[in-house]
N, C-alpha and C positions, 0 to 999 in steps of 0.2 A: 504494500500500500504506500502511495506515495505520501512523504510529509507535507502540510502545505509551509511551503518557506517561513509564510508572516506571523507561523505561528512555534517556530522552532525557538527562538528564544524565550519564549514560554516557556516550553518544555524542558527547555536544558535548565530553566531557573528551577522548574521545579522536581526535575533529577535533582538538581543540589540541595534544596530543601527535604527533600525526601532524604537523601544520604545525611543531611546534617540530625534529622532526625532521628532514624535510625541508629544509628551511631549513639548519640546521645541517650536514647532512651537501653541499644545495650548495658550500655555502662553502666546504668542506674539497676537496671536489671539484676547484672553483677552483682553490683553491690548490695542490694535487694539479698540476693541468694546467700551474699557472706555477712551480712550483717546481727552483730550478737554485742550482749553485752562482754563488759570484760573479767569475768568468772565464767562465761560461755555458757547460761543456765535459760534466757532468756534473749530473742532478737530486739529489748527494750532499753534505751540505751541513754535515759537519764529520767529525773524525777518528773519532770514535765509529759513526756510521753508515757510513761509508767501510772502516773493519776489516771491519765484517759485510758490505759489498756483497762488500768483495773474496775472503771467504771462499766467498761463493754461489756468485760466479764461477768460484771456484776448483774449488769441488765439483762446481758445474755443467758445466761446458766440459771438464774434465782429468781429474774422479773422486779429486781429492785435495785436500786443505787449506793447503797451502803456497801463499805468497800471494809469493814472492818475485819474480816475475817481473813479477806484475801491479803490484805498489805502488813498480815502479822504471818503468814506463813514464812514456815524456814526451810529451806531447802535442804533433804535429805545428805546431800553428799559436801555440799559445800558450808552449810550451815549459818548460809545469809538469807536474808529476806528478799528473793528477787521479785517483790512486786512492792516493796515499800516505796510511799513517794514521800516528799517533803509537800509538795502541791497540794494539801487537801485542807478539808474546814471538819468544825465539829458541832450537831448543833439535834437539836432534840426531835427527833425522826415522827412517822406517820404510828407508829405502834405507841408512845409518849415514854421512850426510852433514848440517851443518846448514842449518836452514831457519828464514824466519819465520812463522808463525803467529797469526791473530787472537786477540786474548787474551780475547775471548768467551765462556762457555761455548759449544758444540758444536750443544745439540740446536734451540735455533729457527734456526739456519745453515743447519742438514742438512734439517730442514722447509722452510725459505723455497725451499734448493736446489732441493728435490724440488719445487716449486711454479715455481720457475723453469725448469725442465726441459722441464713440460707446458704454460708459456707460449712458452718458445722453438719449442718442434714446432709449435704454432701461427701463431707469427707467422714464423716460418723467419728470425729473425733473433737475433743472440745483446747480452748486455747491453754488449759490448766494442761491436759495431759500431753497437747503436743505446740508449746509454744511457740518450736520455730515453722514449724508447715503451715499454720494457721496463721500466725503473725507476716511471715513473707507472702503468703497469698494475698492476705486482707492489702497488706503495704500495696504488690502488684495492682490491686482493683480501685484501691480508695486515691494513691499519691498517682502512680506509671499513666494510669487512661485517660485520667484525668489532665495531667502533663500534655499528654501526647493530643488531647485536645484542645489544648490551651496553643501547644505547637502549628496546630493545623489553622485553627482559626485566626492567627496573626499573621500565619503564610496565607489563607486570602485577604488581610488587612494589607500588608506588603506590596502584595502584585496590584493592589486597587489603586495606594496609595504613593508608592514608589515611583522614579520617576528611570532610575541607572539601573542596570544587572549588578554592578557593585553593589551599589548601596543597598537594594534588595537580598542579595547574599551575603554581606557584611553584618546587617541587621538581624538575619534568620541565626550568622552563627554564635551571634550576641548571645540570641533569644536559647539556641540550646546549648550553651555549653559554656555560657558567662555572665551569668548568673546564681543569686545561691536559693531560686528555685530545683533547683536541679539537687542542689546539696539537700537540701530538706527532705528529698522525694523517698530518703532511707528511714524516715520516720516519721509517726503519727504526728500530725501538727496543724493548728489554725489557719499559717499560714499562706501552705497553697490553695488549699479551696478559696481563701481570699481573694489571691490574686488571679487566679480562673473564672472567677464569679465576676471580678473589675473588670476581664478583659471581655468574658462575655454581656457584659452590660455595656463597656463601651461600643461593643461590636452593632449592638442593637441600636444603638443612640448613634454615633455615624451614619447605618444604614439608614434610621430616621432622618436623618438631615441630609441624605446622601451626599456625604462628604468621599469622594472617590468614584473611580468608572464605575457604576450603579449599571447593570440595563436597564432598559427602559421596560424590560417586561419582568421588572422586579418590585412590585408599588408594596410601599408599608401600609401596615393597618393596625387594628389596636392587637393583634397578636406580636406584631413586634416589641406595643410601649409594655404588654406583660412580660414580656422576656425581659426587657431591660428590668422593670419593677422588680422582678423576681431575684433575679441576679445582683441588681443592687444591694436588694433589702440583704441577702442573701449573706453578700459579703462583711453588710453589717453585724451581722451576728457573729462572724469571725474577727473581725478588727472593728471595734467600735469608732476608733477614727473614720473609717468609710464612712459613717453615717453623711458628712461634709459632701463626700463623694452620691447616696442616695438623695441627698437635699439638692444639692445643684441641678441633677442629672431630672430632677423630677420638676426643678421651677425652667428645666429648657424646653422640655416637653410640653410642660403645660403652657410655655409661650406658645410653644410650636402648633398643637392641636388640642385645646382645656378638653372636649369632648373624648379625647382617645385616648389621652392621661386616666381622665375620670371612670374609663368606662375598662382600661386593661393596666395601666401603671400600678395604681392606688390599689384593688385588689388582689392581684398578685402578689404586693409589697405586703400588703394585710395576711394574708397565707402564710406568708412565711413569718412576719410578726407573733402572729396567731398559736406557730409551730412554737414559736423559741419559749413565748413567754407560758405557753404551756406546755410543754417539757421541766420548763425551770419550777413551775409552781407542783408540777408531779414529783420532779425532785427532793424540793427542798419545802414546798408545804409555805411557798411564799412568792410572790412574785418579783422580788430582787433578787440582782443575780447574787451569786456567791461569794465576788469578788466586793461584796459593796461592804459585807459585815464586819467590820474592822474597829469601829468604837463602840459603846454602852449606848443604848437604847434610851428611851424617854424616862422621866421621874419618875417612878409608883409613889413615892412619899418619902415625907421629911422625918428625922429622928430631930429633936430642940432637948437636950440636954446640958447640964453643967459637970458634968463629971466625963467627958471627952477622953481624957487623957487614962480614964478607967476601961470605959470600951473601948478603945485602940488597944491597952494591954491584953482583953483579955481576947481580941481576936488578934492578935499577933501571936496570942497563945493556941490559936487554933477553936477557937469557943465561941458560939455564939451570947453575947450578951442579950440578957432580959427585956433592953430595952426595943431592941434591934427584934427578937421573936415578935414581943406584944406590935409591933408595926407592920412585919411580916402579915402577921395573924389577921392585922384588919383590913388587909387587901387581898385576903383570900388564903393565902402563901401562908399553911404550917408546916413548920421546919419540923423533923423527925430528929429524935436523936442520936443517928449517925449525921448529921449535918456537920461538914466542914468549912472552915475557913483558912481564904490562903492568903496570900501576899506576893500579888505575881512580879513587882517590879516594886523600885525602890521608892514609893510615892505614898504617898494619903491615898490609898485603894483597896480596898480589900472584895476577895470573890466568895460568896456562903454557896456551897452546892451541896443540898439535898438530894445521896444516891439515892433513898427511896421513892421519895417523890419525883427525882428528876427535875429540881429546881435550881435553878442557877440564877444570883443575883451577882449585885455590882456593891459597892458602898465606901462613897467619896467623900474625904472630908470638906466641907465647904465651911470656911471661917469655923462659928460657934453650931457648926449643926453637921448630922449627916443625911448624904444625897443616898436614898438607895432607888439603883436604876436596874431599867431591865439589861441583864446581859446580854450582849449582839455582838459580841466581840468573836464570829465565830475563828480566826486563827489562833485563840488563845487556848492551849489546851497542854496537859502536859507533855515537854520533849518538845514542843511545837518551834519550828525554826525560825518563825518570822517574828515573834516577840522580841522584846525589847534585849539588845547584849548578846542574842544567840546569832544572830547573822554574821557571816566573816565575807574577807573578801570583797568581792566586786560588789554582793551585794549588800554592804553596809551604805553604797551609795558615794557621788561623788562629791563632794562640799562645796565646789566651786561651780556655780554655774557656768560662769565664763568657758572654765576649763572643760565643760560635758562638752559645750556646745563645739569647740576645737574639735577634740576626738571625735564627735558624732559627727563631722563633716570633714574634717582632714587627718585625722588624728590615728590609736589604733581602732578603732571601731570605724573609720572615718568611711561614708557614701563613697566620697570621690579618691578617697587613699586605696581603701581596699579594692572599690571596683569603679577605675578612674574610665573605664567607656563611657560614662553618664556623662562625664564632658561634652560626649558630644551630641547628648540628648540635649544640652544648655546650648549646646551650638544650634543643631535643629530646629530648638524653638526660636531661638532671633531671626532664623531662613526662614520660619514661615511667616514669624511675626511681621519683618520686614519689606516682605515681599510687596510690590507691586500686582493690581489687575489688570486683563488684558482691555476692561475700560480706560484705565490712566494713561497704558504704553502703545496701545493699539495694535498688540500682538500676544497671543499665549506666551509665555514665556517656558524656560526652559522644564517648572516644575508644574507642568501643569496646570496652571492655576489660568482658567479660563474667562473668571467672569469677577464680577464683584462680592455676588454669596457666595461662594469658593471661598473667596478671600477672607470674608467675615466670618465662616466657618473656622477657617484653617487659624487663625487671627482667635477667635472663642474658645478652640481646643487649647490652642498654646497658654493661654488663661486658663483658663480652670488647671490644666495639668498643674501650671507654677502656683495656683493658689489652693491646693489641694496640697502639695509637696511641702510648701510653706507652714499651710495651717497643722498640718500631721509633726512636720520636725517640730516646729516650735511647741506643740502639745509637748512633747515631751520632753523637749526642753526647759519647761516651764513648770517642769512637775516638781514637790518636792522631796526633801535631801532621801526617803525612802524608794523613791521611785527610780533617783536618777544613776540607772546602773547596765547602762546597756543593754538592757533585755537580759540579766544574766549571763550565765558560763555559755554562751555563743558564739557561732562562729561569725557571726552578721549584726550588724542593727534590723533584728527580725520586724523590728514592729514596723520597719517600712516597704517591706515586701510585698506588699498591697496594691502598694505607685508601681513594682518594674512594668506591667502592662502600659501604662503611662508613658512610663520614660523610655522605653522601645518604641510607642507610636513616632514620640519625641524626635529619638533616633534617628530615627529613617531618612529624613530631609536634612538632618545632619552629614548621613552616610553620602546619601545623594550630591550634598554642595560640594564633598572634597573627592569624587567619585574618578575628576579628570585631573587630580592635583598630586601625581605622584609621592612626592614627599608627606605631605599631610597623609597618604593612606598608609604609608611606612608608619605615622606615630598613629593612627587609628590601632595596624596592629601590635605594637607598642602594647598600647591603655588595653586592646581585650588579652596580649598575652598576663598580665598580669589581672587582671580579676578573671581569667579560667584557673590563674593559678589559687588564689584568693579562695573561689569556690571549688579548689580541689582538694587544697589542702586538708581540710576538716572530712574527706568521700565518705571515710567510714564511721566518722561520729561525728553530724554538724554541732551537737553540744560540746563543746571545745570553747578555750578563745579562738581570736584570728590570730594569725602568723603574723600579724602585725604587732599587736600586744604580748605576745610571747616573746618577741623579739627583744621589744619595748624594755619587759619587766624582767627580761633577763629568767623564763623561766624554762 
């Protein structure tokens, strides 16, 4: 059969995209197959992923979320816990006993569950009794497809969007193999279904605006603004930052069509709304998520005493004083007498927890009185890592703002240190930003850019991307001194893996502008050899620092 000519550079782009593919997705594969902890008991390879395994387990095998049984087993031959996490809360369950609880949000749990479910009936064996065949399958189904979808559909954003066979194939071998999407894809995590959820929302949102060769026998309707809906909201629930991303994407639309918003955006977003925040309340018996419970709850009542200095001894002795019962008592709350009292940190606080009754209070000195509050403090618990003096390391947080914001952007953690290709996503958006239309010049120019919505388009994308990228870093920059810790023992600044779908569309007219500029494509591969190395470094454990920080701290 003959080839038609005009359409062989086509094909040979997407021979290339197909091999960079491939390729790519072996690897991951590989590692997929050899991936273990380092006792070799389980394929779960830090406390983060280990919460959500043991959540699945939980929902899977039991039909419930309490994780207390499985994160205290010990492993016959080795004589470790290989399913304990640090990740988890504790807080008084559906039976009115406590328990602990992944401190994950709910719904990609309850999803993975249900996926583990229908791999357990098949392989007739469950994730307790064959960790690694069930663990590297679920990996395969849950991170590999998903990848490899995320891969396909940016190869037709590419060819739409693209303007050079360089830049197009420059940008595809970004997308697989220089990035720490790809690192992540060896373990359970939030954040690639994030950033496949942003890319498939953007995908939808473009095709709404038909930003790129669109056919003309291609017309959106409100099935496209629910797919965007869906996939926004979607991502939401994995990165809360996204929400930025769901708000924007939903006031473009509603400019664009209020009726097609109204009638497939809004209730798709609502379904999956729907999903999270009822998962979470089947969870946890509340409609906040997990992460929220970190301080004492509202007042129950005042103790007004003169003898203060008497009740602080005798509940530093561990004892409930008489006055502190009789108060208990007139808000419902009788204490049994195994009721304890503790003193979790070095303050005017003390905690009363009744095993019997399962009652846990709070009780603050406030001047001449005391506060007793309800306790909401679910990471407080004993052994619990995130209390006050137990943290070490990176994550006691960094003191200096100034000094996050360095590393988060050039530093060891740094965007553009670790994976300096994003340059030239910063370069792509001032080419499109800048660009002329073929109303101002009187001719298409070189990147396609035909008309003046074109323009406007290409011009609104490169906005939101930078004020999306903006609003996300400085969230976290902004956070405080408990927060500010790189995401953890990581190989990335994970929490912004949400934008690469972004900053590859970014890319592209980047690739494109320096496409016939020899020298500048020499430092194009420059910046991706160094961030494939960046995201290879960590292949077999993205929980790591980077190579940067190690280097750094000399460790």
């Amino acid at each position: 059969m003959t080839v038609d000519e005009s359409q062989r550079p086509r094909q040979l782009r997407w021979t290339l995209y197909l091999l960079l593919m491939i390729t790519s997705a072996g690897a991951i594969a590989g590692r997929t197959l050899a991936v273990s902890d380092q006792n070799g008991t389980t394929p779960f390879l830090s406390a983060n992923d280990r919460s959500r395994w043991a959540a699945i387990r939980a929902l899977g095998d039991h039909g419930s979320f309490e994780i207390d049984e499985i994160i205290r087993e010990v492993h016959p031959v080795s004589g470790r816990r290989p399913w304990h996490s640090i990740d988890r809360v504790r807080h008084r369950g559906w039976d009115g006993r406590e328990h602990d609880y992944s401190s994950k949000p709910p719904l990609l749990g309850t999803l993975l569950a249900g996926e583990y479910w229908v791999v357990k009936q098949f392989t007739g064996a469950s994730v307790a009794e064959r960790p690694f065949l069930i663990g590297r399958i679920m990996l395969m189904l849950s991170n590999l497809l998903p990848l490899i979808v995320f891969w396909w559909v940016l190869a037709k954003l590419v060819e739409r969007l693209g303007v050079s066979d360089w830049g197009r194939g420059f940008t595809m071998a970004v997308a697989t193999w220089g990035t720490f999407l790809s690192t992540f894809a060896i373990t359970i995590n939030n954040h690639l279904p994030a950033a496949v959820s942003v890319l498939l929302a953007t995908y939808y949102g473009l095709r709404i605006f038909r930003l790129g060769r669109w056919n003309d026998d291609e017309p959106t309707d409100w099935r496209h603004y629910a797919a965007a809906g869906f996939f926004a909201a979607f991502a939401v629930t994995n990165e809360l930052p996204a929400l930025s991303l769901f708000a924007l994407l939903g006031a473009m639309l509603l400019w664009k069509s209020p009726m097609r918003t109204i009638i497939g955006y809004a209730p798709a977003a609502a379904v999956v709304a729907a999903a999270f925040w009822g998962t979470n309340y089947w969870a946890h018996g509340t409609w906040r998520p997990p992460y929220t419970f970190r301080s004492d709850g509202p007042v129950l009542t005042t103790v007004e005493a003169h003898n203060l200095a008497e009740i602080a001894y005798q509940m530093d002795s561990g004892r409930v004083p008489g006055e502190l019962a009789e108060a208990t008592a007139s808000i419902g709350i009788s204490l049994s007498r195994g009721t304890k009292v503790t003193r979790p940190r070095d303050e005017f606080r003390w905690v009363i927890w009744d095993l019997d009754g399962q009652d846990r209070l709070a009780v603050i000195l406030d001047h001449d009185r005391l506060l007793i509050r309800d306790w909401a403090n679910w990471y407080e618990y004993p052994g619990s890592y995130w209390t006050e003096g137990q943290k070490s390391g990176i994550d006691q947080g960094e003191p200096s703002r100034a000094v996050y914001a360095l590393h988060v952007l050039i530093g060891h953690h740094g965007i553009f240190s670790l994976t300096p290709v994003w340059l030239l996503s910063v370069l792509g958006g001032v080419v499109w930003w800048r660009r002329q239309s073929a109303d101002s010049r009187g001719a298409i120019d070189r990147s396609g850019v035909s008309d003046l919505r074109t323009l406007t388009i290409h011009r609104g994308f490169v906005a939101a991307a930078a004020l999306l990228s903006f609003v996300c870093v400085a969230f976290y920059i902004a956070r405080p001194l408990v927060d500010r810790n790189y995401g953890g023992v990581t190989s990335g600044l994970r929490w912004t893996f949400w934008l690469i779908p972004l900053w590859l569309i970014c890319l592209l007219p980047g690739a494109d502008a320096i496409a016939d500029r020899p020298w500048l494509r020499r430092v194009a591969y420059l910046l991706l050899l160094i961030s494939v190395v960046s995201t290879a470094y960590p292949a077999l454990n993205p929980w790591q620092h980077p190579w940067m920080y190690q280097w750094m701290m000399g460790e």
